[in-house]
C-alpha positions in Angstrom: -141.3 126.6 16.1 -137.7 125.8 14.8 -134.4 127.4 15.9 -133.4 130.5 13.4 -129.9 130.1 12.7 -127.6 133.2 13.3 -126.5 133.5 10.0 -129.3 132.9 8.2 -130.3 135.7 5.6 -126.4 136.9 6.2 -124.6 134.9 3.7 -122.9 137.8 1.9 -121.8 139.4 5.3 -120.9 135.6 6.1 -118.5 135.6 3.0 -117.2 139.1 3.6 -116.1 138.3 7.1 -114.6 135.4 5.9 -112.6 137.0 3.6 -111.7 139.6 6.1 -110.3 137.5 8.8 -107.9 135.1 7.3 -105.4 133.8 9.1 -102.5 136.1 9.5 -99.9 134.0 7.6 -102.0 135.1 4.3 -102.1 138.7 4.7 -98.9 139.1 6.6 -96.8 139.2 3.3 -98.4 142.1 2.3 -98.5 143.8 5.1 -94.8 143.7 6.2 -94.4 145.2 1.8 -96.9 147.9 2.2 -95.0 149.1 5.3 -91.6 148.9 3.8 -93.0 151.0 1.3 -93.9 153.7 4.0 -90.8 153.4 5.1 -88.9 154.3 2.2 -91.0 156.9 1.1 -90.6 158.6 4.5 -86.8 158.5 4.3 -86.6 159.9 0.5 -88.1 163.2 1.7 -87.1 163.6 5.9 -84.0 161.6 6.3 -83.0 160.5 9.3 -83.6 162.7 12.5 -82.7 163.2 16.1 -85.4 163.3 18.4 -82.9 164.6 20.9 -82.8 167.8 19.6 -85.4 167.7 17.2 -82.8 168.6 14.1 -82.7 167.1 10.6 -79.6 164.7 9.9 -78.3 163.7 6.1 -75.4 161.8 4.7 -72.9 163.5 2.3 -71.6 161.5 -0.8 -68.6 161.0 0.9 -70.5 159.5 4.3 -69.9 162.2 6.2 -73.1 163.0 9.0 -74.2 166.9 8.5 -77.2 168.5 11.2 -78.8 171.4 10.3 -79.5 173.3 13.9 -82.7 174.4 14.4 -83.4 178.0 14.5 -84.7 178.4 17.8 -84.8 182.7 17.2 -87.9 182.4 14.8 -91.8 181.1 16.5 -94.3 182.5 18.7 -95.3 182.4 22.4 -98.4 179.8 22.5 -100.9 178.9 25.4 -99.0 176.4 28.0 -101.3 174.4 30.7 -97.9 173.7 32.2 -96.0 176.7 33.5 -92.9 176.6 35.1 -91.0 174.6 36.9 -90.3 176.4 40.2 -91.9 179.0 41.6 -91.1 181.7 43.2 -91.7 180.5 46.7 -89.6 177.7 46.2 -86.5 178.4 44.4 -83.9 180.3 47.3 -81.5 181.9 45.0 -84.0 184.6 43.2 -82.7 188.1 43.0 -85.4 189.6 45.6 -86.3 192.1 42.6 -87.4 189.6 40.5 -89.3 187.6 43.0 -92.8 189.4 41.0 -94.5 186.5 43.2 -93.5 186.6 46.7 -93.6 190.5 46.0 -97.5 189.8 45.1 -97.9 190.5 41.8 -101.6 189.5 41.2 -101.8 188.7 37.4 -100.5 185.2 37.1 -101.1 184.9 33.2 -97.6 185.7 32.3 -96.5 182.4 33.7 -98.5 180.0 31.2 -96.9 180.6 28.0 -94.2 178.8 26.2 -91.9 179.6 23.0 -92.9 177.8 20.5 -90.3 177.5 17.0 -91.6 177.9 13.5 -89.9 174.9 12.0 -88.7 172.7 15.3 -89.7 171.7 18.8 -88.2 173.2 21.9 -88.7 170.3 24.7 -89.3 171.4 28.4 -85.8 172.3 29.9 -85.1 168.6 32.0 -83.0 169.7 35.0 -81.6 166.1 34.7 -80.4 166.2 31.5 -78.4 169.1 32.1 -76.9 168.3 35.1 -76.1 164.8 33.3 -74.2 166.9 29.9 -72.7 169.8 32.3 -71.4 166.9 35.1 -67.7 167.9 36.4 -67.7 171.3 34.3 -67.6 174.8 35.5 -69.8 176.8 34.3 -69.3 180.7 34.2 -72.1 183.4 33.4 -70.4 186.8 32.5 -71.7 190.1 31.9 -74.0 192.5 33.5 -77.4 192.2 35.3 -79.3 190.5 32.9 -76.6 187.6 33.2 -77.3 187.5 36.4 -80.9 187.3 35.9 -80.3 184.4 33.4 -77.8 182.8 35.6 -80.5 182.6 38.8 -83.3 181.0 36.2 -80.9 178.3 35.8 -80.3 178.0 39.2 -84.2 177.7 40.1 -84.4 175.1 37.5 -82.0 173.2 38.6 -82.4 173.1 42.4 -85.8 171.1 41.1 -83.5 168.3 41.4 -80.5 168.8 43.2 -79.5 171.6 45.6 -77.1 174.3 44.9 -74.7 175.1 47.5 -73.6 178.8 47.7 -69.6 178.1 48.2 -68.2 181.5 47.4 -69.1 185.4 47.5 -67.4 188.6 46.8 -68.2 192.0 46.2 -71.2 194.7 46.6 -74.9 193.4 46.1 -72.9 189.9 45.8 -72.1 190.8 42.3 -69.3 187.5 42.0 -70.9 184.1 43.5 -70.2 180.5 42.6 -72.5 177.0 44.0 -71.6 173.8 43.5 -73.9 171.0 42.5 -72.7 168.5 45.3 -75.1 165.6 43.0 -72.9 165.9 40.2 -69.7 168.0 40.6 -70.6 170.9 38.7 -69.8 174.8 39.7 -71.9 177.6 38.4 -70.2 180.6 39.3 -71.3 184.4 38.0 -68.8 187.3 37.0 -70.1 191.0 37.2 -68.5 192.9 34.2 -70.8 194.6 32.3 -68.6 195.7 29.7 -66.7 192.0 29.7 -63.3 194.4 28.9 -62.1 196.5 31.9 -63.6 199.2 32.9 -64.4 201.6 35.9 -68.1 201.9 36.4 -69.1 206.0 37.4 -69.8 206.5 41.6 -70.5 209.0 43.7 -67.0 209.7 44.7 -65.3 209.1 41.0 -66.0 210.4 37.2 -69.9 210.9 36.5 -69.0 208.4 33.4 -68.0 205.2 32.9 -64.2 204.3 31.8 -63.9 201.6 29.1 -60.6 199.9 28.0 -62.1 198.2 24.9 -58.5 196.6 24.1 -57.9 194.7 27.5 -59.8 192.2 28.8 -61.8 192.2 32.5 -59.4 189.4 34.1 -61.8 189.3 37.1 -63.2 186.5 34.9 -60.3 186.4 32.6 -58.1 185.2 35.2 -60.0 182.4 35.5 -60.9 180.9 32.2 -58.5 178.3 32.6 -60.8 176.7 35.3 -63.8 177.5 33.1 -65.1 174.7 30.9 -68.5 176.3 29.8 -69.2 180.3 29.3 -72.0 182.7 28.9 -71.4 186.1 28.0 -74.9 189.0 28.4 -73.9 192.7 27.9 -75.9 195.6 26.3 -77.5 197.8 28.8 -74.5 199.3 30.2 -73.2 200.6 26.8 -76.1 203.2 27.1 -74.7 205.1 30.4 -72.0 208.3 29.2 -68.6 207.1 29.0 -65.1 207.5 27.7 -63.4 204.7 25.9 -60.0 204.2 25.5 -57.9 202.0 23.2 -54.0 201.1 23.4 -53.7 203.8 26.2 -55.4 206.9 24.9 -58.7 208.0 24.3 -60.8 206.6 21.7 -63.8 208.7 22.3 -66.8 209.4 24.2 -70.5 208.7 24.4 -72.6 211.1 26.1 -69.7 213.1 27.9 -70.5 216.3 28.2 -68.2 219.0 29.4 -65.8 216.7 28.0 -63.0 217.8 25.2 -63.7 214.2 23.3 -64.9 213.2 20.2 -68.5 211.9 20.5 -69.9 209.0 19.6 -72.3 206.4 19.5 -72.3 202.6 21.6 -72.4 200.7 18.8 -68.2 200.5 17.6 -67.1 200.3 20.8 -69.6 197.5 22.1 -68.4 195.4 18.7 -64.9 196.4 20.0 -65.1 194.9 23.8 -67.1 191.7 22.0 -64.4 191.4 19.9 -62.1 191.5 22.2 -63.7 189.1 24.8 -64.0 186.7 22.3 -60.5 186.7 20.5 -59.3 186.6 24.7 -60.9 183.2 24.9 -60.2 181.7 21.8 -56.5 182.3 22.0 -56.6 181.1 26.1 -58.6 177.7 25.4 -57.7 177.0 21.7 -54.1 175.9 22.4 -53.2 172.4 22.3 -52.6 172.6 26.0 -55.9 173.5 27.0 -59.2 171.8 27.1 -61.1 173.9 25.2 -64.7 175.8 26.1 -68.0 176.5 25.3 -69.0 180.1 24.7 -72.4 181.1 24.5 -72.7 184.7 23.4 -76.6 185.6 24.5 -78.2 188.7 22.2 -79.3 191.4 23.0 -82.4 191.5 26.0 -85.5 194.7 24.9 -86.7 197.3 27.7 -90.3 197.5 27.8 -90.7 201.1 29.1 -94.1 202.6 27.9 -93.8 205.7 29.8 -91.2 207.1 32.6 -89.6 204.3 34.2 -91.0 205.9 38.1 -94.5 206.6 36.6 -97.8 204.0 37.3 -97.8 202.2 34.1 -94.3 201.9 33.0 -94.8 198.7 31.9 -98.9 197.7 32.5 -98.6 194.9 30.1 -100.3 190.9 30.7 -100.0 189.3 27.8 -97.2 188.7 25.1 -97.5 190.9 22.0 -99.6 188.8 18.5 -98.2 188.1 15.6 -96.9 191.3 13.7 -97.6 193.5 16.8 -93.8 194.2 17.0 -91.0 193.9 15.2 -87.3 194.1 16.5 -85.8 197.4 15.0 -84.4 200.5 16.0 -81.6 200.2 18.9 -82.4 196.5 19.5 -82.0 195.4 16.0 -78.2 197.2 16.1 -77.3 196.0 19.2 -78.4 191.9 18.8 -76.7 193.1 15.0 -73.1 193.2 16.3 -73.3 190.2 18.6 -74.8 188.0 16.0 -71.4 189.3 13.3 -69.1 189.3 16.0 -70.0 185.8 17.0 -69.8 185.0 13.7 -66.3 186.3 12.8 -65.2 184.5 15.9 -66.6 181.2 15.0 -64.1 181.9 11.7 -60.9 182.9 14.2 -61.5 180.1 16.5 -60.5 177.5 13.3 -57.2 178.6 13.3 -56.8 177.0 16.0 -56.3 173.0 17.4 -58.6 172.9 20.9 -62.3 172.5 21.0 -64.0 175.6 20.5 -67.6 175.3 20.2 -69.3 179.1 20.0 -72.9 179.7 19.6 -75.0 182.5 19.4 -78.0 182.4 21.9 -80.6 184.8 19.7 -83.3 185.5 22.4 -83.8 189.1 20.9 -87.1 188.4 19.3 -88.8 185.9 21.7 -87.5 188.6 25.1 -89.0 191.7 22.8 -92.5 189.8 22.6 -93.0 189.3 25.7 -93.7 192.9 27.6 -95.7 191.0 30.4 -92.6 189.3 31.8 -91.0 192.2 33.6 -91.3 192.8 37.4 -92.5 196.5 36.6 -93.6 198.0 40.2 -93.2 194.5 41.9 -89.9 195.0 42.3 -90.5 196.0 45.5 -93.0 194.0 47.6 -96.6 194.8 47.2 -95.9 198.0 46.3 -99.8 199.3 46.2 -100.6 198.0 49.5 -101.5 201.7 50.6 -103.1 202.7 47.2 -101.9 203.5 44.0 -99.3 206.5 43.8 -98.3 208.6 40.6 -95.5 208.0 41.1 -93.4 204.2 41.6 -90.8 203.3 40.5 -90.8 200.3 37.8 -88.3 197.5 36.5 -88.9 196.9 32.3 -85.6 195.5 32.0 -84.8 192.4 33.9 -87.2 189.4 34.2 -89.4 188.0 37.0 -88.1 184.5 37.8 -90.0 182.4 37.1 -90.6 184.1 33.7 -89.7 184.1 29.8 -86.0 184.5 30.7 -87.1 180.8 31.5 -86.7 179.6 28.2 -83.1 181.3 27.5 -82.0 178.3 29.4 -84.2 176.0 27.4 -82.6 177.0 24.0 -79.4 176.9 25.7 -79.8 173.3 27.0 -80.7 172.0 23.4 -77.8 173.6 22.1 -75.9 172.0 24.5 -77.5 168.8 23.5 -77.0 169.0 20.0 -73.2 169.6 20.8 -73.2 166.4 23.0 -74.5 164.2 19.4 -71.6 165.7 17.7 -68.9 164.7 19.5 -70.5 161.1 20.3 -71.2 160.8 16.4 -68.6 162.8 14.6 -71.8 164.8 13.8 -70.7 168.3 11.7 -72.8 171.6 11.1 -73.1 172.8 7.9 -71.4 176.2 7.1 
């Protein structure tokens, strides 16, 4: 019986395979045309883009280099297999309130989401990276609790890499601090002022109200802003406590002062007066030709989450983030994130007047913070606080953030920010207006 060939009763595949697999030189003409093609086409419609921070770059007639920042405000929170990176058994610079952790909180859902933008990607915060961009600077947060709360994320994200060393402390509950990052010469320090002008907060033994100077700056971080190469200003909360303003020496008015002989008002002018003024302060301190300039973050407004009384079970039950068109930011938090958005924005206007580096930047975490009523400590700010049963009545924390939590990715958006900054001024890179 003879030997069947192989290819016998395959002569069209034969030819077909032929065809198919000549030698490269042949084809390689093509090839190398089709992909130019690609190429071209790409570029007509998405020129040029960073993958730094992920925003579109285009050419002017004249060759000048325009980005157009992403809008980090705008997205949704999506599933993340991830979650953070510290926890809170490892990171040594947690407010103990926050700790929801170590303080047991038993639904661990909360940690294993991740902002996700409509239009852009926000990469994982790299510790690195920042330390890298920040290295020699001093970097102040300023403001009230919840700039504490987003100074100490930082802090936890950080020490993933390199340890912060607690060099300085002042004041009741430690409300002034600074660390120094020994790795790469940087100083974090933190500046209580909840009204960033000066003010004198109510006590036991003083006024039942606040006292607020909305012309005059607090120098117990004013003092220092010639040392300060990068700042973070967080206020809101504090604006809703009675008080009595006062502007050029005399009374303004009042919010909430009963018993008082003072006009009454609302929070909202006077809060737009105290930005203004912090702003203007260090613009006209670092924009000199002397100076060498500063980076201002101005972070919006943070929502409450109170469902009920803030010492009832339940004040904040929450586990998940809200869906889509769940909530909507209105009422008192769309005011408030209202005037530091304008304010920002009229001082991004005053700070070209003048010949220093000013770079200013809104950091609108408004939306993201109000759909996420799951990332509060609630009753855990206090260590397993149901160890002897539930009670009617416990007290509950809706405002600040549990670290690790979504206060998380504050420091995310700030870092590509920060970023996007660093292109410009390696590549004479220029926001549009």
């Amino acid at each position: 019986m003879g030997v069947t060939s192989p290819l016998k009763g395959h002569s069209n595949s034969y030819s077909l395979n032929k065809k198919l697999f000549l030698p490269f030189s042949v084809y390689a003409p093509y090839a190398l045309f089709a992909l130019l093609l690609i190429a071209l086409f790409r570029l007509s419609f998405h020129p040029f883009s960073s993958s730094i921070n992920q925003s579109p770059v285009s050419f002017s007639r004249e060759g000048n280099v325009y980005e157009n920042p992403c809008n980090y405000s705008n997205g949704k929170w999506v599933h993340d297999r991830d979650g953070p990176l510290y926890n809170g058994t490892t990171c040594g610079t947690i407010k103990e309130g926050q700790n929801c952790i170590l303080h047991g909180r038993p639904d661990l859902g909360y940690l294993y989401w991740r902002w996700k933008p409509r239009k852009c990607r926000l990469p994982r915060f790299d510790p690195n990276t920042f330390l890298r961009l920040l290295r020699n600077k001093h970097i102040a947060f300023v403001g009230d609790s919840i700039a504490r709360n987003q100074l100490e994320s930082l802090l936890c994200m950080l020490a993933t890499v390199s340890k912060p060393n607690l060099v300085y402390t002042s004041g009741a509950d430690n409300k002034f601090r600074r660390w120094h990052f020994a790795s790469h010469k940087i100083v974090v320090s933190v500046y209580w002022s909840p009204f960033l002008v000066r003010g004198v907060e109510k006590s036991k033994t003083g006024p039942n109200h606040n006292e607020v100077y909305v012309d005059s700056v607090d120098e117990r971080w004013g003092a220092d802003l010639v040392h300060i190469d990068m700042i973070v200003l967080s206020i809101g909360h504090w604006f809703l406590h009675p008080a009595v303003y006062y502007e050029s020496g005399s009374v303004l008015c009042c919010h909430y002062c009963n018993g008082l002989n003072h006009s009454e008002i609302g929070f909202y002018g006077v809060m737009r007066k105290a930005i203004k003024t912090a702003l203007k302060t260090i613009i006209e301190r670092k924009g000199t030709n002397h100076g060498d300039g500063v980076d201002v973050f101005l972070t919006t407004f943070s929502p409450s989450h109170f469902e009920g009384q803030w010492d009832k079970f339940g004040a904040c039950p929450r586990t998940k983030p809200y869906r889509k068109g769940e909530k909507r930011v209105e009422g008192m938090d769309a005011e408030m994130r209202a005037v530091e958005v304008e304010e920002m924005e009229t001082a991004k206007l005053n700070a070209k007047k003048f010949k220093g580096r000013l770079r200013l930047e809104t950091l609108d975490v408004t939306k993201l913070s109000l759909l996420r009523p799951d990332g509060h400590p609630g009753p855990y700010m206090y260590p397993f606080p149901f160890a002897n049963g539930v009670h009617d009545r416990v007290q509950n924390d809706c405002i600040h953030w549990c670290l690790p939590g979504p206060i998380d990715t504050w420091n995310q958006i700030m870092l590509q920010v920060i970023r996007r900054w660093n292109i410009q001024s390696r590549r004479g890179v220029r926001l549009i207006p």
